[in-house]
Structures are given as C-alpha cells and as structure tokens.
N, C-alpha and C positions, 0 to 999 in steps of 0.2 A: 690319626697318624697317616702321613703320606706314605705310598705304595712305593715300593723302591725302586731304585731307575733299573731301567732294560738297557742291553745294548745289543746290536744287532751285530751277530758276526759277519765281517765283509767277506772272507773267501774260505769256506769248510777247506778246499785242497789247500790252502795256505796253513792253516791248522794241523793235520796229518804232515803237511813237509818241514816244519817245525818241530812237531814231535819225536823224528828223526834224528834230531841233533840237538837235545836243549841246551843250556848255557853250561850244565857238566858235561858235556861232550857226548854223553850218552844218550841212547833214545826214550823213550815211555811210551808204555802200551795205552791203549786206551780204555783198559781196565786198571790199568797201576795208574793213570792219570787218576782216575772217577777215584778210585779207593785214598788220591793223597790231597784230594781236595775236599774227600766227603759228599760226594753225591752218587747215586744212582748209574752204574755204567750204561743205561740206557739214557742216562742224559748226556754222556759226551759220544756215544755212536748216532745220536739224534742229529747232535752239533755236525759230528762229523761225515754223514751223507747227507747233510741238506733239509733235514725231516724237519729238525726246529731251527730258525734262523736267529730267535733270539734267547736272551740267557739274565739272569736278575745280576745287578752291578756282581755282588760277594761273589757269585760263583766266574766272572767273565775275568774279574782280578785273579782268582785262585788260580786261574788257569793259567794266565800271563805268568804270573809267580812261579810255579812249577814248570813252566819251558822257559821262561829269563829272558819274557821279552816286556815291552811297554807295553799298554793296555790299549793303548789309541793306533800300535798296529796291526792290529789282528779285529777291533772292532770298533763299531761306531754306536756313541748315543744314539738314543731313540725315546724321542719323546713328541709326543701332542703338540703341532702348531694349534694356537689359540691366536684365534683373529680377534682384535678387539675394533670395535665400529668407532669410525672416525665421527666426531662431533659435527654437526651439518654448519657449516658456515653461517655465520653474525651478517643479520644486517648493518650496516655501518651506518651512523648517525649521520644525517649532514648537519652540522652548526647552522 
C-alpha cells in the first residue's frame, strides 16, 4: 500500500489569518480547529508556528474544509522527483 501524499503548507501566517474569518464568518481556535478535524492540537500549533511544514493529504483537506477555502491555496504537493536515466543513444545503421 502506497504512503499517502503530503502537502507542504506554503504560509503558517496565512493559516492563522484565515482562521480569523472562516467561510461562516466566524473565527476558530486552534484548539476547536484540532478538535473538528480530529487530530492532536499539537499538530495544528506545529503547522501554525512553523515547527511542521508538512501535513498527510486527509488532515491538509480537513483543514481547507473547516476554514472554506481550496486546498491548493493554503498548500502545495509534495512529492519525490524520480529521475529516470535517459537510454544512451543507438548507433545508426549505415545501409
């Protein structure tokens, strides 16, 4: 079974100024955050000074969802470039 994708939050102060105002107009702690998405309030104060930059997909969507934004803007994939080696160039026949 593949490991699930990560995503790297692009700006913790961008996080905190969103929680401010989610899409009901109201704010969220970042302890009523942790507790409406199910995780650990040490994982969204990690997020939000900087400590952990990155977050497994399920939890980086919860969060999007409970402030009522898109997901691609508050974070970015994060995954492994994989170089694959280019085949060495064919002699060419001469006729």
């Amino acid at each position: 079974m593949a490991p699930e994708p990560r995503y790297e939050l692009v700006r913790p102060d961008l996080l905190r100024l969103l929680m401010e105002r989610t899409w009901t107009g109201a704010d969220v702690s970042g302890r009523e955050l942790a507790a409406a998405i199910g995780v650990p309030r040490a994982t969204v104060n990690a997020l939000l000074t900087g400590t952990t930059r990155s977050a497994p997909e399920t939890v980086a969507r919860a969060i999007c969802r409970e402030i009522g934004i898109e997901l691609l803007c508050l974070w970015a994939p994060k995954s492994r470039t994989i170089r694959t080696p280019e085949p060495a160039p064919q002699q060419l026949a001469v006729a």
